[in-house]
MARZA-479559 format. One record per residue (C-alpha): residue number from 0; z negated, y, x negated. Coordinates in Angstrom, 3 decimals, m for minus. Example, Ala and Ser with C-alpha at 12.3 -4.5 7.8 and 13.67 -1.06 7.14 Angstrom:
! MARZA-479559
 vexti        Z        Y        X
     0   m7.800   m4.500  m12.300
     1   m7.140   m1.060  m13.670
//
This chain:
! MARZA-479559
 vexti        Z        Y        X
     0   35.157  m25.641  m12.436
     1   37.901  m23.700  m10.754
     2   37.040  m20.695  m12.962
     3   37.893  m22.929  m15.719
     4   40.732  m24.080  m14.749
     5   42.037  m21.258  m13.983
     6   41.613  m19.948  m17.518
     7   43.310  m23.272  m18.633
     8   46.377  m22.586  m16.868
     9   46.546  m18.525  m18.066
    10   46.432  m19.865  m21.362
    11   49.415  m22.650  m20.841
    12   51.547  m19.513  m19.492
    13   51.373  m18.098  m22.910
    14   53.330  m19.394  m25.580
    15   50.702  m20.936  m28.258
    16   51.637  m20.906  m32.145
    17   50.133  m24.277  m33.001
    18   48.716  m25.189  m36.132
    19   47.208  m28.876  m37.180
    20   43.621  m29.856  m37.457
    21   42.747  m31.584  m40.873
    22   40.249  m33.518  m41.583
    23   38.328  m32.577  m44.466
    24   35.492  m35.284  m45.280
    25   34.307  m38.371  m43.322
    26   32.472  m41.154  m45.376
    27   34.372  m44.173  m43.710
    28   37.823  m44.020  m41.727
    29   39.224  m47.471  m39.998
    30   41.490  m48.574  m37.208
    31   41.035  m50.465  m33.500
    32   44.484  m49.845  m31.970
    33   43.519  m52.760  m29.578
    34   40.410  m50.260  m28.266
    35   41.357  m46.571  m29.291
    36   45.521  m46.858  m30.316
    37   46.416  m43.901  m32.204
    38   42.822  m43.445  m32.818
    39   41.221  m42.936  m36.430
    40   37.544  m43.633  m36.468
    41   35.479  m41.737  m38.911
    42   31.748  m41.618  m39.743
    43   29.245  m40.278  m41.495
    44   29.039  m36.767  m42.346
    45   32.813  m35.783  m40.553
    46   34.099  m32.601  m40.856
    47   37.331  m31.331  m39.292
    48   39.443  m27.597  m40.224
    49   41.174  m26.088  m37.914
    50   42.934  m22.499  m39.030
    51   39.132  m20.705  m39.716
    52   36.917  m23.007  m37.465
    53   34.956  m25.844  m39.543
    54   33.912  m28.668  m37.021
    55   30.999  m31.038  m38.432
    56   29.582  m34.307  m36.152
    57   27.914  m37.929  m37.428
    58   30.772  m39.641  m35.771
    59   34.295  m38.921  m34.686
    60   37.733  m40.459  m33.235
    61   40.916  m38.512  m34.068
    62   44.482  m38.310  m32.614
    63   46.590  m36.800  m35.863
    64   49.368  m37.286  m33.099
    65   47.827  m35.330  m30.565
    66   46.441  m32.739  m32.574
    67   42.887  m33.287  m30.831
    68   39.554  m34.940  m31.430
    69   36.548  m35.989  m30.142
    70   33.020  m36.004  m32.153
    71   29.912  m37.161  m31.873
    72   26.222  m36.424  m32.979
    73   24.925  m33.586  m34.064
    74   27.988  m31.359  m33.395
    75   28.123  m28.042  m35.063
    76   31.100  m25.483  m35.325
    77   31.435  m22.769  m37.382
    78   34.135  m20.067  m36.757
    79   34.069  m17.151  m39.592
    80   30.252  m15.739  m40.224
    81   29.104  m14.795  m36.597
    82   29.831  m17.482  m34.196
    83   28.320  m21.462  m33.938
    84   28.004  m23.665  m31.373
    85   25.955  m26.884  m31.204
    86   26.406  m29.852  m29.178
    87   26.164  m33.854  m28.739
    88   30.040  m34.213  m28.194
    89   33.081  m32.309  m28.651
    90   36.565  m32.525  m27.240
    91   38.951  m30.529  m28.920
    92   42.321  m29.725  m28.580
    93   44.189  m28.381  m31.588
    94   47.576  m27.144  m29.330
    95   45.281  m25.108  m26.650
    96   42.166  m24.303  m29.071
    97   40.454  m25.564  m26.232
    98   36.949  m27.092  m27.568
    99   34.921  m28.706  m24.407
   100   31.230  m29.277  m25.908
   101   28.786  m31.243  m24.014
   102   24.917  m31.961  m23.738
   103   22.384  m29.711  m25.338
   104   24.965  m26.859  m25.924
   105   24.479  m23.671  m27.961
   106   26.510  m20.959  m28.590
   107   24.915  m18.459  m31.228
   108   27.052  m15.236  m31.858
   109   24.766  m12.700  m33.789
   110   21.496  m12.370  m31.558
   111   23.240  m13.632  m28.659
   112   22.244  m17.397  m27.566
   113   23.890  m19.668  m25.026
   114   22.588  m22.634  m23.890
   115   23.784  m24.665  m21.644
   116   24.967  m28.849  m21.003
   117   28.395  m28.550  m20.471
   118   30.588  m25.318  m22.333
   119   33.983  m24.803  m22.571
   120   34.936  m22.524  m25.394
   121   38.724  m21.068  m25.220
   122   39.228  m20.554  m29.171
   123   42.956  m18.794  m27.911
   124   41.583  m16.101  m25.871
   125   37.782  m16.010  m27.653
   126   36.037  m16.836  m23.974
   127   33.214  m19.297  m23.813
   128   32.351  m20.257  m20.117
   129   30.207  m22.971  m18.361
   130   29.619  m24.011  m15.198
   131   26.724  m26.255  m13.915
   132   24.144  m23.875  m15.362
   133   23.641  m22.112  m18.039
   134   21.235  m19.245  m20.187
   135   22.201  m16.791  m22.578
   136   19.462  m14.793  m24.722
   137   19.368  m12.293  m26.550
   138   17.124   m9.962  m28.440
   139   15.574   m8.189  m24.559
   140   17.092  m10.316  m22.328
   141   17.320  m13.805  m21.046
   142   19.684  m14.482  m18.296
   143   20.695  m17.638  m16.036
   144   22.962  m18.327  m13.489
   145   25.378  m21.182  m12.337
   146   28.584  m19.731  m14.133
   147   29.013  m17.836  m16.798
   148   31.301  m16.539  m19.327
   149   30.872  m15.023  m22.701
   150   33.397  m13.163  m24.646
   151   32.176  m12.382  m28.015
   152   34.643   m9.751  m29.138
   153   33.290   m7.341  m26.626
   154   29.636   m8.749  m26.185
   155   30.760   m9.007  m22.104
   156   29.385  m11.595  m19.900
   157   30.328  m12.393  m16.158
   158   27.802  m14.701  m14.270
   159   27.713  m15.859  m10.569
   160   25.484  m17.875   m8.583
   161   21.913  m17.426   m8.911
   162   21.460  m14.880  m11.141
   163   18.592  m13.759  m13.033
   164   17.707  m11.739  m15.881
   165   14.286  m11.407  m16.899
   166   13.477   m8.643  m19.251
   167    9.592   m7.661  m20.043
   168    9.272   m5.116  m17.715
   169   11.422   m6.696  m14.875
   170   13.357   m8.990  m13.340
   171   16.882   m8.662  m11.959
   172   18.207  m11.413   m9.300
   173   21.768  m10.961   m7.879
   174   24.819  m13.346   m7.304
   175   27.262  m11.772   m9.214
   176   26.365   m9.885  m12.912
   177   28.214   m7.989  m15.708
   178   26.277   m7.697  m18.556
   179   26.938   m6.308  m21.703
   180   24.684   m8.200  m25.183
   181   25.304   m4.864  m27.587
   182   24.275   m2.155  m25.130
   183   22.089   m4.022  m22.883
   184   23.880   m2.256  m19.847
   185   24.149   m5.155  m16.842
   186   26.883   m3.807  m14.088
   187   26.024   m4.802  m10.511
   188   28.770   m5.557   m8.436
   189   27.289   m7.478   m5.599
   190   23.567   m7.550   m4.014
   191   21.590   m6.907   m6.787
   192   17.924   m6.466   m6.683
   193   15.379   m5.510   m9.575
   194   11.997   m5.462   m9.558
   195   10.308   m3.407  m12.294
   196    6.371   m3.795  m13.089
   197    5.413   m4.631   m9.355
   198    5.506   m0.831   m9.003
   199    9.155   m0.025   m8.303
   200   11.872   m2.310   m6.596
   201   15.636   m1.465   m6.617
   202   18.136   m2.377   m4.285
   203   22.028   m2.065   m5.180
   204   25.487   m3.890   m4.575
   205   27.919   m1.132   m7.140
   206   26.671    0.590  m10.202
   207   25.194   m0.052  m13.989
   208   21.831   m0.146  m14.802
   209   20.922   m0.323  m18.933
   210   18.175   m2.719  m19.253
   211   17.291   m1.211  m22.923
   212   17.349    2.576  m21.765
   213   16.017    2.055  m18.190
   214   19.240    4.572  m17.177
   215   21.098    3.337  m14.159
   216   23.925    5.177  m12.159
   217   23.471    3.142   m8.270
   218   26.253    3.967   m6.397
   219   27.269    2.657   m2.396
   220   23.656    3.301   m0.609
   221   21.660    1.716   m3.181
   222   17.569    1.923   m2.101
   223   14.639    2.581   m4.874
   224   11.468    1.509   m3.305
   225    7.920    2.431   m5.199
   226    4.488    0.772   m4.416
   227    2.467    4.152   m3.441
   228    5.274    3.960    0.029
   229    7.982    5.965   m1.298
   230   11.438    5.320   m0.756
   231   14.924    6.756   m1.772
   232   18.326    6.039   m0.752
   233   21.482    7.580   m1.349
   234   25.182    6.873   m1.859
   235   24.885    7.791   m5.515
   236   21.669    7.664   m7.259
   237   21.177    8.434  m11.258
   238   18.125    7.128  m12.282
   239   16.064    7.564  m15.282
   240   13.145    5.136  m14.715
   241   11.283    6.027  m18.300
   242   11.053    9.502  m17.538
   243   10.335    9.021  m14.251
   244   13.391   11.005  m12.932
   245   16.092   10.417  m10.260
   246   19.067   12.497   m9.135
   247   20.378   11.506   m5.818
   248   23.968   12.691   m4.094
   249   25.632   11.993   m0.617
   250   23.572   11.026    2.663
   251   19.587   11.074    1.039
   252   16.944    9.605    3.056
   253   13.629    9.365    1.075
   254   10.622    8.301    3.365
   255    7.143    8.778    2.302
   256    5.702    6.337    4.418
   257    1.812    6.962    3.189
   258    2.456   10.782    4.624
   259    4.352    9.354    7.542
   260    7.490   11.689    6.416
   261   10.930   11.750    5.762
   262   13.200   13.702    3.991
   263   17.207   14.145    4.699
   264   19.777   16.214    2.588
   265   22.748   15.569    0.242
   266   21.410   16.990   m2.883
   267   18.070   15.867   m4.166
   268   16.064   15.361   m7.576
   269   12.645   13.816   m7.595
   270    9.927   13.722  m10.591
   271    7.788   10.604  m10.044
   272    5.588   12.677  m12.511
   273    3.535   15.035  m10.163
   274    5.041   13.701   m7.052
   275    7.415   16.283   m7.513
   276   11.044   16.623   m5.315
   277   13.421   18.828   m3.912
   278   16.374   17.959   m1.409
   279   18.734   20.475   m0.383
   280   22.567   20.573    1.287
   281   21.805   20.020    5.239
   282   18.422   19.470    3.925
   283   15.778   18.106    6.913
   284   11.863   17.321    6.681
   285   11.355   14.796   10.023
   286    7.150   14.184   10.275
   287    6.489   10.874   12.401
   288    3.164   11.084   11.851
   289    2.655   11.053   15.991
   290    4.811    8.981   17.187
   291    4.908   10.794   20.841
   292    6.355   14.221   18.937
   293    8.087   13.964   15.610
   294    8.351   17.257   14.085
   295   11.617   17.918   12.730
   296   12.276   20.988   10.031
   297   15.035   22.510    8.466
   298   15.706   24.929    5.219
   299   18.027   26.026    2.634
   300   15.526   24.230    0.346
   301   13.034   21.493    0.818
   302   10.391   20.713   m2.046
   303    7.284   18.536   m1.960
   304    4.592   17.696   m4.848
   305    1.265   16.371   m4.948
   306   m1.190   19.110   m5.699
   307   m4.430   17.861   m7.585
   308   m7.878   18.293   m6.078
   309  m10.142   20.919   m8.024
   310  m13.158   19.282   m8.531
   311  m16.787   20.531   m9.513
   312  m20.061   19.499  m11.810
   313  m23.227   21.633  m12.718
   314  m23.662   21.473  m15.881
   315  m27.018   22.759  m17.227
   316  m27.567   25.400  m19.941
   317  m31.198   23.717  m20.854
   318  m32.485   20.721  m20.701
   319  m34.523   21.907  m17.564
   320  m31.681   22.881  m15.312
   321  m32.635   26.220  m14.793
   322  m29.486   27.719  m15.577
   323  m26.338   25.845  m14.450
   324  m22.662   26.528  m14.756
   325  m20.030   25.093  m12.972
   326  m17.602   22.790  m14.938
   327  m14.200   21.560  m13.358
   328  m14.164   18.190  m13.880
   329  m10.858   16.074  m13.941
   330  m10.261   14.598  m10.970
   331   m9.329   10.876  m11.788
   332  m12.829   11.022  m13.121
   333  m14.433   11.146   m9.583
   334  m12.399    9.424   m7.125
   335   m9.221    7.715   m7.232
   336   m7.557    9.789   m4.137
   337   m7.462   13.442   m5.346
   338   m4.404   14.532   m5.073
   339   m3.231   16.122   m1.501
   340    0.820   16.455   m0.696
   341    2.515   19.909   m0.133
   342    5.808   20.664    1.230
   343    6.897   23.990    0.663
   344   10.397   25.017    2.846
   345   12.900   27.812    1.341
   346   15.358   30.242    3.275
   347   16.369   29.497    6.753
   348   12.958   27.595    8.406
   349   13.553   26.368   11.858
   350   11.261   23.699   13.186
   351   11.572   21.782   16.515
   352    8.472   19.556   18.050
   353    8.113   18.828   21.733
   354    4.992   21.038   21.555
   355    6.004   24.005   19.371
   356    8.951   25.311   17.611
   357    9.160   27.915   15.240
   358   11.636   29.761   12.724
   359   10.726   32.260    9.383
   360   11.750   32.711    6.114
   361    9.658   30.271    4.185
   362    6.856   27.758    4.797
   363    4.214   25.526    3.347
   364    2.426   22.629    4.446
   365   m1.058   21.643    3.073
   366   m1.446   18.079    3.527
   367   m5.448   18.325    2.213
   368   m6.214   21.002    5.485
   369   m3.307   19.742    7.817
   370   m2.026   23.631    7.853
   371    1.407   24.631    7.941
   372    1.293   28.374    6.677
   373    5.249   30.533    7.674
   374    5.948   33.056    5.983
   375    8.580   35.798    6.524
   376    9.085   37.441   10.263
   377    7.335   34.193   11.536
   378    7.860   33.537   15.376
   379    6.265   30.528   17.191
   380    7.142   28.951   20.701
   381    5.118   26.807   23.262
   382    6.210   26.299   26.080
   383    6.732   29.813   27.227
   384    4.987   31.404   25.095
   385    6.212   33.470   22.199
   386    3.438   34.473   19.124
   387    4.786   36.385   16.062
   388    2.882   37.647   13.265
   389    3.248   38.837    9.789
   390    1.790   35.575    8.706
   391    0.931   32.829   10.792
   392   m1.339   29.339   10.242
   393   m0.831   26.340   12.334
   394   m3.682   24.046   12.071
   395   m2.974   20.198   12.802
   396   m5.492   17.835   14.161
   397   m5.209   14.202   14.609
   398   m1.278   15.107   14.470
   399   m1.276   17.368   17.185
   400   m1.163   21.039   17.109
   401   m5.177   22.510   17.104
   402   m3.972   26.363   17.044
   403   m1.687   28.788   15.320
   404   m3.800   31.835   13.914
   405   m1.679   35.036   13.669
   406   m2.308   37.423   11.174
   407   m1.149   40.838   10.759
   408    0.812   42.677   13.574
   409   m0.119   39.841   16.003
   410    2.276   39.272   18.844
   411    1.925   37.288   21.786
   412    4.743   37.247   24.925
   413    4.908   35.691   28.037
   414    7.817   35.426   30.245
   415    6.622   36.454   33.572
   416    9.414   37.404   35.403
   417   13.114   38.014   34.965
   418   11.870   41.208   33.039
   419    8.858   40.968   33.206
   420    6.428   39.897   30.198
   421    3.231   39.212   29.868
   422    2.184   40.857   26.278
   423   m1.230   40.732   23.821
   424   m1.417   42.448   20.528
   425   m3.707   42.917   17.799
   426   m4.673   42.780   14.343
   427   m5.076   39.105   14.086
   428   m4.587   36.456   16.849
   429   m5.425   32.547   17.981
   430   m3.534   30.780   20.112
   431   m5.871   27.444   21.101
   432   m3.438   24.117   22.203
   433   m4.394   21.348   24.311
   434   m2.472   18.291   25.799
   435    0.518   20.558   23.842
   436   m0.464   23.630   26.393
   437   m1.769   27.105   25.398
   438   m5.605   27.359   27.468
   439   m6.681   30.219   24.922
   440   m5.434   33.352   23.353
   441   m7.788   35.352   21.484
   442   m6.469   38.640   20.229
   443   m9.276   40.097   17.255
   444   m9.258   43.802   16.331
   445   m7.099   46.783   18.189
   446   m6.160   44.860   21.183
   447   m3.616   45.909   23.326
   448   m1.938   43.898   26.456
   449    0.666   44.217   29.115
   450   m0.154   42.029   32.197
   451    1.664   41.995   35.522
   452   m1.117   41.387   38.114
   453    0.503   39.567   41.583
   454   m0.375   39.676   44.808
   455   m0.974   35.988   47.003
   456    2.480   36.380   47.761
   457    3.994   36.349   44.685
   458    4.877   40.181   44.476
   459    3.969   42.193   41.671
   460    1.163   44.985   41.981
   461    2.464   46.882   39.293
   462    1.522   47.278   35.296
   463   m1.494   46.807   33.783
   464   m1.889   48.407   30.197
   465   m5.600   47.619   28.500
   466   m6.770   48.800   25.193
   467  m10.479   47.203   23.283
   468  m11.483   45.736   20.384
   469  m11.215   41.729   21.506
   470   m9.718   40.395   24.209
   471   m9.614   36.583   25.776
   472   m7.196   35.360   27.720
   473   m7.414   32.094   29.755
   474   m4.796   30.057   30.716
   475   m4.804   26.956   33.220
   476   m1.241   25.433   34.277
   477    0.618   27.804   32.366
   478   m0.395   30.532   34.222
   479   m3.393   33.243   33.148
   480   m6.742   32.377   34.869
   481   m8.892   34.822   33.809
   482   m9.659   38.132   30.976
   483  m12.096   38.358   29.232
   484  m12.574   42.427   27.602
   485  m15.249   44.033   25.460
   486  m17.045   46.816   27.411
   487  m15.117   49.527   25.510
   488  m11.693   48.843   27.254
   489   m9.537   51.528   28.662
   490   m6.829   50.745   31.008
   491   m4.853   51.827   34.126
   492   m2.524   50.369   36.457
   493    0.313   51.383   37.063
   494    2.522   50.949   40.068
   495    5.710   48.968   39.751
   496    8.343   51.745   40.934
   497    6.261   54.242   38.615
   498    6.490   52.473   35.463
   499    8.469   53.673   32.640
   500   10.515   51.458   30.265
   501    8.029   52.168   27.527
   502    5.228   51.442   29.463
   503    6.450   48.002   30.052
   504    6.125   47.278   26.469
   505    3.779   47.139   24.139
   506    4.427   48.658   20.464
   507    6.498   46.620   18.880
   508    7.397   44.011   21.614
   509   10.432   41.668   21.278
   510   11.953   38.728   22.373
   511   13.716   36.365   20.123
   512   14.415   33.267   22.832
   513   17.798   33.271   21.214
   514   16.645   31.871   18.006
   515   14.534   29.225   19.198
   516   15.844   25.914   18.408
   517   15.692   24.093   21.958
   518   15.994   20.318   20.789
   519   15.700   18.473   17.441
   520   19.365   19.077   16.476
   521   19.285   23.063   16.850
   522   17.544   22.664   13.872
   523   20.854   23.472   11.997
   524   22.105   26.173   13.946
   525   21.950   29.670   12.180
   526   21.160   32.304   15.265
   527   20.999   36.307   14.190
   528   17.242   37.012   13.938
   529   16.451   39.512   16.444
   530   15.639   42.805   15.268
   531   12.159   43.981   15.702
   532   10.721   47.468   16.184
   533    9.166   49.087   12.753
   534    6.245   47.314   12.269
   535    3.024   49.159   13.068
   536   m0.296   47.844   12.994
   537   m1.522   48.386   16.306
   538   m5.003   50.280   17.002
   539   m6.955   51.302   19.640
   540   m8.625   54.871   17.619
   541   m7.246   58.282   17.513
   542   m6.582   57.901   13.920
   543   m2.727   57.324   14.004
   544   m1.699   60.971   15.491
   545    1.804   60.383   16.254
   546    0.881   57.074   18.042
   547   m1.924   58.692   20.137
   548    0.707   61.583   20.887
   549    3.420   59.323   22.017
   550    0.911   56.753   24.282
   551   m0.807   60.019   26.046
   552    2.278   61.918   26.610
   553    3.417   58.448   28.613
   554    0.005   58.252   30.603
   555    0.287   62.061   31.452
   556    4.350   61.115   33.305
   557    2.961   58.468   35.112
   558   m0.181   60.325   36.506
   559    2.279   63.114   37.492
   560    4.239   60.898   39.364
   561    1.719   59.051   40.994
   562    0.162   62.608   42.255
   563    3.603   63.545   42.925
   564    3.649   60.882   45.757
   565    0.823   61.002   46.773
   566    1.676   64.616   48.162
   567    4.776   63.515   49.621
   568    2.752   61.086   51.511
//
């Protein structure tokens, strides 16, 4: 009532031209100035002019001196060739244009319907409003609320309390609602929420969403929520639910919560089509898969889709079978599941997890294998450990780390000493994990390592350079246990005081501790990548000249020496 009142007294601030109401017809007309002074009583088929606006009722009492009337039965008002409105009784005012209608109200302006029991209808400023409940309908929509107001020069309604609009594909509850009958557009501008198809649910309190188009522009952290578990939230979100696309600006969090995953950026757009998504700005994958080590990772570029399963049949040839082809079948056709997620990481990869941490140029992650494949002067970490490859695998099991597979130039370092490092190279190379440790290194094809072997007290015995096809290395605590070579090997230990710089390192050794990201939020820190030695594939043959030149003219210096002393002695 207060919003009505309040419309009341704008309207009494203004000054008001008025004009008379006339009656035009009425099939009796008598007196009772002991009951209703002033009061002419008129009945059967009454109708009253006012400027452009017919009035019609069964029954009426009118005040000639007040300008004003009051009808009843059957009350109908007609104002030009768009608007009507249908009641029981009418109290109208002829100096305000204020017409109060009561009881099984309707106001009908083009397609729009409004239907309520009690309406006032402010003929001065062209507002209709009610306020103990009320509907309006038109030719999508039907909405409700407590209050409302309808201005039919603009199409604009305002409604508060208990809100609803109920569309064919949705329903929209909120307190407060701006909706618009010609476009179909509703503005939100309080807790809204709308729940499309039992498949999507959106969550807003600022924005427009256009219930004709399916467009909405969500601003102030509004929340999108699908059934299959993924969720999007942003300050700004524009959202095209028809076409299935979203665009999403300032603070993103989208959780996939089947996948256990999380994505974080300022910059995103997602097509529900596919599964497909990108997020980039500060953009941050965080996996809490296990929730004893969330893996956190960061790019230039984050993208994720759902890659389709490729599916088989035989098909025969004959009718006997005997020759069969095979036939890729679609896969809704099999299962309902076929579809696996991938997450593909662009520019810039660093990736912390209390077990492993790694940076390269690019990634992927296979959710059908559980593999997460880095690409691009690839380094990993554990613990103390440091494995580099041209291309490395890391195979997840039960979300925990199984073992990273280098391939390609095939690095591993251990930090021994203040400079001293345990080192294992080869063509292709497995590290093994368990309870987050590495217990296994297996180095495949042209081994080479670098070991520093220790007396019981600690001390170092000197270097010990090996060369064979395969190698095994066994760890327990942290600390090599025992080496396993093929019978080929060639070695030699050297003493610590006799060893050269070069033969302290294997062929293309380095150590990039600098650029390993140390807790979740180095993540976002840009470290130089260290520079490596020219790659060279490392090999244990004589085929490589200029390699076998360089490694025998170092083996010939430290025999020399070591004869060299040996005469002194």
């Amino acid at each position: 009532m207060g919003q009505g009142l309040w419309a009341v007294d704008c309207m009494a601030q203004d000054t008001v031209k008025v004009s008379l109401v006339f009656l035009e017809h009425s099939e009796t007309l008598s007196f009772d100035e002991k009951r209703l002074p002033d009061a002419q009583i008129l009945r059967g088929d009454v109708c009253f002019r006012h400027d452009s606006v017919l009035m019609y009722c069964d029954s009426a009492y009118f005040y000639e001196k007040e300008n004003s009337l009051h009808a009843f039965g059957h009350v109908h008002i007609v104002q030009g060739d768009s608007l009507e409105g249908f009641g029981d009784i009418l109290y109208y005012n002829g100096n305000t244009k204020l017409a109060r209608l009561r009881r099984h109200v309707r106001l009908i302006h083009q397609q729009t319907t409004l239907t309520t029991d009690s309406l006032n209808y402010d003929r001065m400023r062209n507002i209709a409003y009610y306020f103990s409940g009320g509907t309006i309908q038109d030719s999508l929509n039907t909405l409700t609320s407590h209050w409302g107001q309808y201005t039919p020069d603009n199409h604009q309604a305002i409604f508060r309390g208990d809100v609803e609009l109920v569309n064919p594909k949705f329903v929209l509850t909120a307190d407060t609602l701006g909706y618009n009958t010609e476009s179909y557009q509703s503005d939100l501008v309080g807790p809204t929420q709308i729940i499309y198809e039992e498949e999507t649910t959106i969550f807003s309190t600022n924005g427009w969403y256009n219930t004709k188009t399916e467009l909405s522009q969500l601003l102030d952290r509004s929340r999108i929520i699908h059934t299959d578990g993924i969720t999007l939230t942003g300050d700004t979100i524009y959202y095209d639910k028809a076409n299935g696309y979203g665009r999403c600006l300032g603070n993103i969090e989208s959780t996939d919560s089947a996948n256990h995953m999380t994505l974080y950026g300022h910059v995103s757009e997602v097509w529900e089509d596919g599964g497909k998504g990108y997020v980039t700005d500060s953009a941050m994958m965080m996996d809490w898969s296990d929730s004893t080590a969330y893996t956190y990772m960061h790019a230039d570029t984050l993208w994720t889709e759902e890659i389709p399963y490729q599916t088989y049949t035989l098909q025969p040839r004959d009718s006997i079978m005997v020759d069969s082809v095979r036939i890729a079948q679609a896969p809704d056709t099999i299962w309902k599941d076929t579809t696996y997620q991938q997450l593909r990481a662009f520019w810039h990869v660093r990736i912390y997890r209390n077990d492993i941490q790694a940076v390269c140029d690019s990634a992927r992650y296979h959710g059908k294998d559980s593999v997460l494949t880095l690409y691009g002067l690839p380094i990993c970490w554990n613990e103390n450990n440091q494995l580099s490859a041209d291309l490395i695998n890391i195979y997840i099991k039960n979300q925990t780390v199984d073992y990273m597979h280098g391939i390609g130039n095939g690095l591993m370092v251990k930090q021994d000493g203040q400079n001293e490092y345990n080192q294992m190279a080869g063509k292709e190379m497995l590290a093994y994990v368990r309870n987050e440790d590495v217990y296994l290194v297996d180095v495949q094809g042209n081994a080479e390592t670098v070991f520093y072997p220790k007396e019981d007290d600690g001390s170092y015995i000197g270097v010990n350079r090996t060369q064979s096809s395969f190698v095994k290395v066994y760890l327990n605590e942290r600390k090599i246990d025992h080496v396993l070579f093929t019978t080929a090997t060639t070695g030699e230990l050297i003493p610590m005081d006799q060893a050269l710089p070069e033969e302290t390192k294997l062929n293309g050794f380095f150590w990039a501790e600098a650029e390993r990201p140390k807790q979740a939020k180095d993540i976002f820190l840009h470290p130089e990548r260290t520079k490596r030695p020219e790659a060279k594939a490392i090999s244990a043959s004589a085929e490589d000249e200029e390699e076998e030149e360089s490694e025998v003219k170092g083996r010939a210096k430290s025999k020399q020496r070591l004869n060299e002393n040996k005469q002194i002695r």
